[in-house]
PyMOL CGO cylinders between C-alpha atoms (Angstrom):
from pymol import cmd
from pymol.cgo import CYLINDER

trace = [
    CYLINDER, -33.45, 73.38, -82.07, -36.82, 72.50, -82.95, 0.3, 1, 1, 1, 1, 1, 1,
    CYLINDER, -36.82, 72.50, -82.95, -38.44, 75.81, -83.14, 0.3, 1, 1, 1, 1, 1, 1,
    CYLINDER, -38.44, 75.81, -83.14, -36.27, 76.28, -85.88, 0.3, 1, 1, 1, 1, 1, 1,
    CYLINDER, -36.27, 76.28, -85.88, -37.86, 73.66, -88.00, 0.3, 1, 1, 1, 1, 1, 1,
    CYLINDER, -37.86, 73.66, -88.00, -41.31, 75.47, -88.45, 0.3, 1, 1, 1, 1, 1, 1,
    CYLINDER, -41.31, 75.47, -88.45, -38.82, 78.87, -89.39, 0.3, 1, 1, 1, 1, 1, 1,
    CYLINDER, -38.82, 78.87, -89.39, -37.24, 76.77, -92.29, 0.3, 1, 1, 1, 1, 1, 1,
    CYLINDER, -37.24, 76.77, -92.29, -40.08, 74.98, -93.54, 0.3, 1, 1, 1, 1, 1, 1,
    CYLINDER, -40.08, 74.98, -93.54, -42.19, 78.80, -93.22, 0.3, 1, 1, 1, 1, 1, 1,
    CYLINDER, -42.19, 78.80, -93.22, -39.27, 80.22, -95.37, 0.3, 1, 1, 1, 1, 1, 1,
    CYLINDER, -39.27, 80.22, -95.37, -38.60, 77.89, -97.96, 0.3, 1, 1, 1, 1, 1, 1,
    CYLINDER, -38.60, 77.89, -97.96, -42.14, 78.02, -98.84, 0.3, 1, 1, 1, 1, 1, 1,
    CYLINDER, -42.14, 78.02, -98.84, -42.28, 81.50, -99.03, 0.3, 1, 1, 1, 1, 1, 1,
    CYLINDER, -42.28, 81.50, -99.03, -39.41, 81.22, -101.25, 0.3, 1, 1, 1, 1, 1, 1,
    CYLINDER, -39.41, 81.22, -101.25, -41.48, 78.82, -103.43, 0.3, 1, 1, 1, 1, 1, 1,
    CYLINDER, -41.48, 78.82, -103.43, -44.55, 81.40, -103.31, 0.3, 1, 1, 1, 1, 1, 1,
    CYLINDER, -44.55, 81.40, -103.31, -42.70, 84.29, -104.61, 0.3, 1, 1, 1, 1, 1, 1,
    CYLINDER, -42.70, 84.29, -104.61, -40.49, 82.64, -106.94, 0.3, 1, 1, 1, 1, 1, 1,
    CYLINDER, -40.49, 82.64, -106.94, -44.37, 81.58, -108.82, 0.3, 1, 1, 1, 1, 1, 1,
    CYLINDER, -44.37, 81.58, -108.82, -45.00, 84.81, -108.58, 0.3, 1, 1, 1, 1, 1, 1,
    CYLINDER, -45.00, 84.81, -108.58, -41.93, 86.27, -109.71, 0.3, 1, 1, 1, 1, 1, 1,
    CYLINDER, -41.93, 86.27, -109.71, -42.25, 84.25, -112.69, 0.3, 1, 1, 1, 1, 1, 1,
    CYLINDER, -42.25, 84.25, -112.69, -46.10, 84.90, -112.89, 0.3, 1, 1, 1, 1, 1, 1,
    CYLINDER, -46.10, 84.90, -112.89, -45.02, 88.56, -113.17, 0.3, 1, 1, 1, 1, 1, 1,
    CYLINDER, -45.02, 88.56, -113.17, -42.34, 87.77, -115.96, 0.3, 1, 1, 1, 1, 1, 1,
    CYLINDER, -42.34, 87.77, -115.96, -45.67, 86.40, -118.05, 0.3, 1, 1, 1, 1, 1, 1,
    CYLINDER, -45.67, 86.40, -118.05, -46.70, 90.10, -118.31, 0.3, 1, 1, 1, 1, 1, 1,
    CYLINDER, -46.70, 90.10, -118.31, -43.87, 91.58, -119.92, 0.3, 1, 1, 1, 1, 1, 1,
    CYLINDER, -43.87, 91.58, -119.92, -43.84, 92.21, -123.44, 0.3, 1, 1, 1, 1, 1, 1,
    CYLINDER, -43.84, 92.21, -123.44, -42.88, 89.58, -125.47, 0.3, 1, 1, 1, 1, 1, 1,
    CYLINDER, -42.88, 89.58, -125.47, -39.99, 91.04, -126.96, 0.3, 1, 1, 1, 1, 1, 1,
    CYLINDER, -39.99, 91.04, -126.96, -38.25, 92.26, -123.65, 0.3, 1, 1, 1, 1, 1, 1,
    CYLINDER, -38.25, 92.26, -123.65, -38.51, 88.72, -122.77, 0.3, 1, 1, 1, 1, 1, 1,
    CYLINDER, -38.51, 88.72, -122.77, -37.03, 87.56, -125.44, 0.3, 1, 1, 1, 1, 1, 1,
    CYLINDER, -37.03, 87.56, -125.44, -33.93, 89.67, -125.18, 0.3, 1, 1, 1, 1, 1, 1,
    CYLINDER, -33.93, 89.67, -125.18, -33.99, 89.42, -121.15, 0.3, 1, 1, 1, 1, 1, 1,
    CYLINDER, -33.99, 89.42, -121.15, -33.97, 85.31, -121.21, 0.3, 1, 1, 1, 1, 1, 1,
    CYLINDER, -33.97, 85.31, -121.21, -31.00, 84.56, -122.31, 0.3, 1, 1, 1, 1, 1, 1,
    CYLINDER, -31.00, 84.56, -122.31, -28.71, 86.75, -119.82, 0.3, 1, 1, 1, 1, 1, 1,
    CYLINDER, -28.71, 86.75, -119.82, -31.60, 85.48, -116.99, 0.3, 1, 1, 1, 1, 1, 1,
    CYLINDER, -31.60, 85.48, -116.99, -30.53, 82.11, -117.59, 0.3, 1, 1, 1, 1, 1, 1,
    CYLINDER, -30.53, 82.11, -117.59, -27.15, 82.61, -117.94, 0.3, 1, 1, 1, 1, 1, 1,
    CYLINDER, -27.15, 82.61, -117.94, -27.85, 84.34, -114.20, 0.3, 1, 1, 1, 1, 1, 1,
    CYLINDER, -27.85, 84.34, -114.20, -29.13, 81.48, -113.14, 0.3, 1, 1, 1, 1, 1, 1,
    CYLINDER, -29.13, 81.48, -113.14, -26.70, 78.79, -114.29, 0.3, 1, 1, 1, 1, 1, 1,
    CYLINDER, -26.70, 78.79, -114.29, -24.00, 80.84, -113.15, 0.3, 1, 1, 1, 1, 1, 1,
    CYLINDER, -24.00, 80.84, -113.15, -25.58, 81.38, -109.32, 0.3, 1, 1, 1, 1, 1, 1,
    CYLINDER, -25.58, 81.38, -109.32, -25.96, 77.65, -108.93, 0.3, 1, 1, 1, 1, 1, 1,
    CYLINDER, -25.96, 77.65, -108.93, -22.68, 76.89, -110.44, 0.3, 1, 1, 1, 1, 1, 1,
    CYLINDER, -22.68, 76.89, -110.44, -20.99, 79.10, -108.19, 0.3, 1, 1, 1, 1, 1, 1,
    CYLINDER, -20.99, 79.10, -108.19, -23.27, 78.03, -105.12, 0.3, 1, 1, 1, 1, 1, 1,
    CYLINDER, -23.27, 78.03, -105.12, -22.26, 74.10, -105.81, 0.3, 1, 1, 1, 1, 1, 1,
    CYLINDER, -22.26, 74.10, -105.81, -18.32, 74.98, -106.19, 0.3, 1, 1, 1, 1, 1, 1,
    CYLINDER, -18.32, 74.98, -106.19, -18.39, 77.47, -102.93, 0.3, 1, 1, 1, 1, 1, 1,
    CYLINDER, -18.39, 77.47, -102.93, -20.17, 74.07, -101.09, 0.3, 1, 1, 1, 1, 1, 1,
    CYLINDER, -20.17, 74.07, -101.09, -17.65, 71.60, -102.62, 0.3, 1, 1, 1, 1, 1, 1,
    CYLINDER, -17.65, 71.60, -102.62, -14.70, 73.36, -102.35, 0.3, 1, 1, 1, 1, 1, 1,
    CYLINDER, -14.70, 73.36, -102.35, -13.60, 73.18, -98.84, 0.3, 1, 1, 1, 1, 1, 1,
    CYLINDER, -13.60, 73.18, -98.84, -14.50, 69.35, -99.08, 0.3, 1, 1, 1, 1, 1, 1,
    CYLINDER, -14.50, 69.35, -99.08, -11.94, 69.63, -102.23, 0.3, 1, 1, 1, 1, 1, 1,
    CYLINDER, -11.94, 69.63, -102.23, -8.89, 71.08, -100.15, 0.3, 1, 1, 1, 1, 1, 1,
    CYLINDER, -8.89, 71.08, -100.15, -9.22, 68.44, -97.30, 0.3, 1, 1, 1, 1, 1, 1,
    CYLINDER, -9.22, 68.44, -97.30, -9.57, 65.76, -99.68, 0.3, 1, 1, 1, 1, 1, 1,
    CYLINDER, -9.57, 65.76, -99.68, -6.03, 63.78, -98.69, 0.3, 1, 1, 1, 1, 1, 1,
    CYLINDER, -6.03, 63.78, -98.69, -3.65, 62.88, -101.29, 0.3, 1, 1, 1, 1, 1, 1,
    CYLINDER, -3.65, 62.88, -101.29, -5.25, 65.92, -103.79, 0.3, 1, 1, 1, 1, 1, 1,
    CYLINDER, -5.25, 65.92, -103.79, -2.84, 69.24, -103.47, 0.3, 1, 1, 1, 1, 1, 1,
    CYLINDER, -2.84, 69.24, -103.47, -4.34, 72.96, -103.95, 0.3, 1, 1, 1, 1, 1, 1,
    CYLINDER, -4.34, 72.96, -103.95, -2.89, 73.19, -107.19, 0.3, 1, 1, 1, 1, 1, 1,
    CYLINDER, -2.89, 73.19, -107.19, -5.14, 70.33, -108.34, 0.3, 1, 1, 1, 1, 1, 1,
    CYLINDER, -5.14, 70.33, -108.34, -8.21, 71.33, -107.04, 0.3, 1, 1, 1, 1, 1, 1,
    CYLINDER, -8.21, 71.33, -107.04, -7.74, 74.81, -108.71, 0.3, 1, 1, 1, 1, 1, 1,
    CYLINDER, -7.74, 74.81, -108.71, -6.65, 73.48, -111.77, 0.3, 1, 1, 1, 1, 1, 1,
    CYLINDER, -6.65, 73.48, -111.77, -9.90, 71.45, -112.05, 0.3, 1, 1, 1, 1, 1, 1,
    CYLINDER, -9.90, 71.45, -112.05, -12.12, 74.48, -111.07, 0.3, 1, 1, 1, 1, 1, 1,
    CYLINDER, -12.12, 74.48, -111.07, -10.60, 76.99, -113.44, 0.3, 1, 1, 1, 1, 1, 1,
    CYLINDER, -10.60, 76.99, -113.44, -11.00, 74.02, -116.56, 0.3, 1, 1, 1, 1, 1, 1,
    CYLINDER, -11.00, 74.02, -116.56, -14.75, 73.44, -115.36, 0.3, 1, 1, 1, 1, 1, 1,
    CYLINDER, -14.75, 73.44, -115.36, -15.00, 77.52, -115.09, 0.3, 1, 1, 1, 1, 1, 1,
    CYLINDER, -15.00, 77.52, -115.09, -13.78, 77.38, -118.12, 0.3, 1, 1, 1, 1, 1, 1,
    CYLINDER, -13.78, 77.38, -118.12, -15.82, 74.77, -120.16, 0.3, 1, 1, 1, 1, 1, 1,
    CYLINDER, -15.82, 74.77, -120.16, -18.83, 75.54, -118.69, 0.3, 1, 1, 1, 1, 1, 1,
    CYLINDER, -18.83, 75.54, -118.69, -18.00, 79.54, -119.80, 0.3, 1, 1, 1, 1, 1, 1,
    CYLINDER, -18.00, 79.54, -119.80, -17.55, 78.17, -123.82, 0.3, 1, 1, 1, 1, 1, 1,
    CYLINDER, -17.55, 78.17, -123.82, -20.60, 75.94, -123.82, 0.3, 1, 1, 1, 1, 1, 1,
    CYLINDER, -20.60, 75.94, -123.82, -22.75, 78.68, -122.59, 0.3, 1, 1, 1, 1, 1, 1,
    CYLINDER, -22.75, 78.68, -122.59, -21.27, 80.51, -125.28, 0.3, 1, 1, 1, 1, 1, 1,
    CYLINDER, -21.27, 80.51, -125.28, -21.86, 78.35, -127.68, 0.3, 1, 1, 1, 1, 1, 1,
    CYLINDER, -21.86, 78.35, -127.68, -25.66, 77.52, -127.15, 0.3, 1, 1, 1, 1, 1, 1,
    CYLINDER, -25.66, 77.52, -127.15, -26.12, 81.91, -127.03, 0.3, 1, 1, 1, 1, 1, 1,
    CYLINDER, -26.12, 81.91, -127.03, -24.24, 82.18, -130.26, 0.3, 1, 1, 1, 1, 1, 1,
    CYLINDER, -24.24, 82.18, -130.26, -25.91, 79.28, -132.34, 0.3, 1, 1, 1, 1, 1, 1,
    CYLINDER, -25.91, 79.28, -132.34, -29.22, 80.23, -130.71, 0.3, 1, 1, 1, 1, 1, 1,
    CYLINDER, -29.22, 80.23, -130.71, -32.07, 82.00, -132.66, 0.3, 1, 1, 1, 1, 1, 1,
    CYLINDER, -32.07, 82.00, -132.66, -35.72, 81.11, -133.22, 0.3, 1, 1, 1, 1, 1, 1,
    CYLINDER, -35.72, 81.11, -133.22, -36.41, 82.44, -137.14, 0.3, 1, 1, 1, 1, 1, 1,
    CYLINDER, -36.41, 82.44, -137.14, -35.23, 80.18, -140.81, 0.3, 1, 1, 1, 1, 1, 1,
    CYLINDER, -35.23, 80.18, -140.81, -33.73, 83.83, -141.42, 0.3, 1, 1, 1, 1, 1, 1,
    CYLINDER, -33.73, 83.83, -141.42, -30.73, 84.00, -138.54, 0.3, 1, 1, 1, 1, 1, 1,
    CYLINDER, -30.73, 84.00, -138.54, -27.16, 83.72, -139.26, 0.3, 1, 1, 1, 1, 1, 1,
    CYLINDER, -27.16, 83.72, -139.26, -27.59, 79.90, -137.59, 0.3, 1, 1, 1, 1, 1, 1,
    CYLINDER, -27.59, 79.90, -137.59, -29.76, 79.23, -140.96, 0.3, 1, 1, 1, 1, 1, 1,
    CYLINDER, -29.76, 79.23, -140.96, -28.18, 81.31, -143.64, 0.3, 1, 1, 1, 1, 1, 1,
    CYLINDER, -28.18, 81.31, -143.64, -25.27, 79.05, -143.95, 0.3, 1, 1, 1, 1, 1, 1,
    CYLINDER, -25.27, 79.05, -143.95, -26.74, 75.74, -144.28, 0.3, 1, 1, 1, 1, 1, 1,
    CYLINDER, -26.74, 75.74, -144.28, -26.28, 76.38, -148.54, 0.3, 1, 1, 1, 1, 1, 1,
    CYLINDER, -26.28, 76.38, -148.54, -22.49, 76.51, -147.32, 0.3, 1, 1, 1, 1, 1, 1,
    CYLINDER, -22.49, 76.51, -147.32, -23.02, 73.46, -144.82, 0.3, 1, 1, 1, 1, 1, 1,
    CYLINDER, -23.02, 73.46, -144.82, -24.59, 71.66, -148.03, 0.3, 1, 1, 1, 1, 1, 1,
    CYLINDER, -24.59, 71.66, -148.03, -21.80, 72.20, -150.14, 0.3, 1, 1, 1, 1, 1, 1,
    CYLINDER, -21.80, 72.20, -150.14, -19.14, 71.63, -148.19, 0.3, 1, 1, 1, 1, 1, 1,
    CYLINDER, -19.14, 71.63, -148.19, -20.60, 68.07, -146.99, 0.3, 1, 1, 1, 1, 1, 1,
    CYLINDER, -20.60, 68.07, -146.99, -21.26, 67.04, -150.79, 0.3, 1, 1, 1, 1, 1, 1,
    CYLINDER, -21.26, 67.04, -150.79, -17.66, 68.32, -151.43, 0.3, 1, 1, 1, 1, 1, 1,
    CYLINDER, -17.66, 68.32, -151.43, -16.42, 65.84, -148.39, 0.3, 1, 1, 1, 1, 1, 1,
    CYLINDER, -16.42, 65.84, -148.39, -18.14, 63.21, -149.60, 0.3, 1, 1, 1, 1, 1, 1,
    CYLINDER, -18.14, 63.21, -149.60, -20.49, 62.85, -146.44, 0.3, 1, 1, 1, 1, 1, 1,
    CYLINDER, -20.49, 62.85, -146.44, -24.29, 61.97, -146.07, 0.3, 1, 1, 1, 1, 1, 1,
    CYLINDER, -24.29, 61.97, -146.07, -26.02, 65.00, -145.13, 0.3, 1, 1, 1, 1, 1, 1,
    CYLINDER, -26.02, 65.00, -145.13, -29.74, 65.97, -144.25, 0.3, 1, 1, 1, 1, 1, 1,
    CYLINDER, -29.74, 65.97, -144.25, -31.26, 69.33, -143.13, 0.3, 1, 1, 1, 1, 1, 1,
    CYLINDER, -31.26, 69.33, -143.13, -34.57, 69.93, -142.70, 0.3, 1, 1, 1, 1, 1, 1,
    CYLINDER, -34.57, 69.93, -142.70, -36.44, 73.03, -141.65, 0.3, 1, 1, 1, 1, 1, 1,
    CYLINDER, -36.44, 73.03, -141.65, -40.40, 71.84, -140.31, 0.3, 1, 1, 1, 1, 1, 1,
    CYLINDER, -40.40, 71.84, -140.31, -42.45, 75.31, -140.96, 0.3, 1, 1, 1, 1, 1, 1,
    CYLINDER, -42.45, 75.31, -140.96, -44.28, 76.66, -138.11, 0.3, 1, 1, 1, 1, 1, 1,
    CYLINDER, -44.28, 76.66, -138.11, -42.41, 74.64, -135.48, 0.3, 1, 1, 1, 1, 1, 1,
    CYLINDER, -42.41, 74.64, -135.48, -39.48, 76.83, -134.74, 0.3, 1, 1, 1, 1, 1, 1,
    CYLINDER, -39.48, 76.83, -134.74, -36.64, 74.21, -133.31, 0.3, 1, 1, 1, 1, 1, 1,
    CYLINDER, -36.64, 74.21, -133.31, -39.00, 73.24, -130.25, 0.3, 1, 1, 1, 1, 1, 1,
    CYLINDER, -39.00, 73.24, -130.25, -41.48, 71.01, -132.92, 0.3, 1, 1, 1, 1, 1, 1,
    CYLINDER, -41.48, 71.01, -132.92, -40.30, 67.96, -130.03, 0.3, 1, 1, 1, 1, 1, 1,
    CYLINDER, -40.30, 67.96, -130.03, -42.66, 69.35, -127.45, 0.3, 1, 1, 1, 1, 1, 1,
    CYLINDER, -42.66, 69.35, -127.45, -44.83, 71.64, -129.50, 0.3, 1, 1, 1, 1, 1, 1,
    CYLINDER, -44.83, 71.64, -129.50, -48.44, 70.46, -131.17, 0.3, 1, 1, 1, 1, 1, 1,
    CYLINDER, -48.44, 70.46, -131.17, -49.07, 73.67, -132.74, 0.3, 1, 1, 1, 1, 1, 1,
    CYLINDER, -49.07, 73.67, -132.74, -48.29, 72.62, -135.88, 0.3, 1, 1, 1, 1, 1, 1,
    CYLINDER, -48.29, 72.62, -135.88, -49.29, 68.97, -135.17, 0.3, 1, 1, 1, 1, 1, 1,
    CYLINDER, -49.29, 68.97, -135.17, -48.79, 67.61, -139.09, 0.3, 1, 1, 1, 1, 1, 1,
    CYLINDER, -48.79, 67.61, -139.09, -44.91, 69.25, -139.01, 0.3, 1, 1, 1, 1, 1, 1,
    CYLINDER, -44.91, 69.25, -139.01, -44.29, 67.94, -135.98, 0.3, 1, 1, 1, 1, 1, 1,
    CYLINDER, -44.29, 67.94, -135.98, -45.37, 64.71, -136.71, 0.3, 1, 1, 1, 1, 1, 1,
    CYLINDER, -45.37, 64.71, -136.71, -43.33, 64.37, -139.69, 0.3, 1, 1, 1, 1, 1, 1,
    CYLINDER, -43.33, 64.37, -139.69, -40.37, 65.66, -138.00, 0.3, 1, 1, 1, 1, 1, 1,
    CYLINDER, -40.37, 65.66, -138.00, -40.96, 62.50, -135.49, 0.3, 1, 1, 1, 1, 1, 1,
    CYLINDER, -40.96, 62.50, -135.49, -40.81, 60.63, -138.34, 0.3, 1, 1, 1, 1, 1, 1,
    CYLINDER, -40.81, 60.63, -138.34, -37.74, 61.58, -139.70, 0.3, 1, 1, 1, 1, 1, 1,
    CYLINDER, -37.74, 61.58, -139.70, -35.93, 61.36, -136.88, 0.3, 1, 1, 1, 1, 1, 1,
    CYLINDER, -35.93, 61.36, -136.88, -37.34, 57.57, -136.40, 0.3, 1, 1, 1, 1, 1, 1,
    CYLINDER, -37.34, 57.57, -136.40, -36.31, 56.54, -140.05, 0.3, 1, 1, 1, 1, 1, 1,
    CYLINDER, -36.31, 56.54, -140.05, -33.01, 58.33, -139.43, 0.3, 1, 1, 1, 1, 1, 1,
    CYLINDER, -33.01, 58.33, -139.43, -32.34, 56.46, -136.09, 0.3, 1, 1, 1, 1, 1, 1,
    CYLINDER, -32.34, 56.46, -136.09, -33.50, 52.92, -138.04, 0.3, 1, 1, 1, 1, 1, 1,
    CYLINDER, -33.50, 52.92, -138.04, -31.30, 53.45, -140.94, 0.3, 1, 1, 1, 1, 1, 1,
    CYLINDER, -31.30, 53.45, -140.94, -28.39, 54.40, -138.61, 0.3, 1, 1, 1, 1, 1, 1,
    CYLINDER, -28.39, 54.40, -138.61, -29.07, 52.49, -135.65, 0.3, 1, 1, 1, 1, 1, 1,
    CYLINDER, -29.07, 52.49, -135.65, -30.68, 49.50, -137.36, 0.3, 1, 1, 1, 1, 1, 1,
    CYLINDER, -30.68, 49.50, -137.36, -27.38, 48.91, -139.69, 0.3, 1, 1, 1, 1, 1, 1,
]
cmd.load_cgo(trace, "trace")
């Protein structure tokens, strides 16, 4: 039993090696292919260690006493399921230009919050992209769009 010790330590850090490189390697492709390849990558990912955790959990699930095998399936196909439509939802609303689909509607957005009556801000920070919380490229946009979301958080918050 203990030789196998130095076999799983060896292996997980060769797993940790290649996975730099792997990544390393994923650096040199063009940027566009890795734009269009990230998304479904990630999606690869989230599903592999979704399906890893429920494989792990479920027998636990089934012997669990007082919870039938209609439950336990019932709760798996509804977190399947949820977890499916959120995915979806942060691919479809995704893009990183002002001239996407996600930003030609905010005229529409605008009206239709004026027309209900509701307070309503957008604001687009030029330069920034939507990452301007943990980008300094554009250090003066990024500032201001800490600010804004400061004011907006005392005015909401601080009522």
């Amino acid at each position: 039993m203990d030789s196998l010790i130095p076999w799983i330590i060896g292996f997980t850090a060769l797993g940790g090696v290649l996975s730099v490189f792997a990544a390393a390697a994923f650096l040199l492709v063009p940027e566009e292919t890795r734009a269009r390849m990230l998304s479904p990558m990630v999606s690869f990912a989230i599903g592999a260690l979704l399906g890893a955790s429920f494989l792990a959990i479920l027998p636990h699930a089934f012997e669990t006493p007082g919870v039938g095998a209609h439950q336990v399936t019932l709760t798996v196909l509804c977190g399947i399921l949820v977890f499916f439509l959120l995915e979806k939802m942060v691919i479809w609303r995704h893009c990183h230009t002002h001239d996407c689909d996600v930003h030609g509607g905010v005229p529409d957005v605008d009206r239709a919050m004026k027309a209900a009556g509701r307070t309503y801000q957008h604001a687009i920070y030029p330069g920034t992209g939507h990452g301007f919380l943990r980008t300094r490229n554009v250090a003066a946009q990024a500032d201001k769009a800490w600010g804004d979301i400061f004011a907006f958080l005392g005015e909401t918050i601080g009522k």
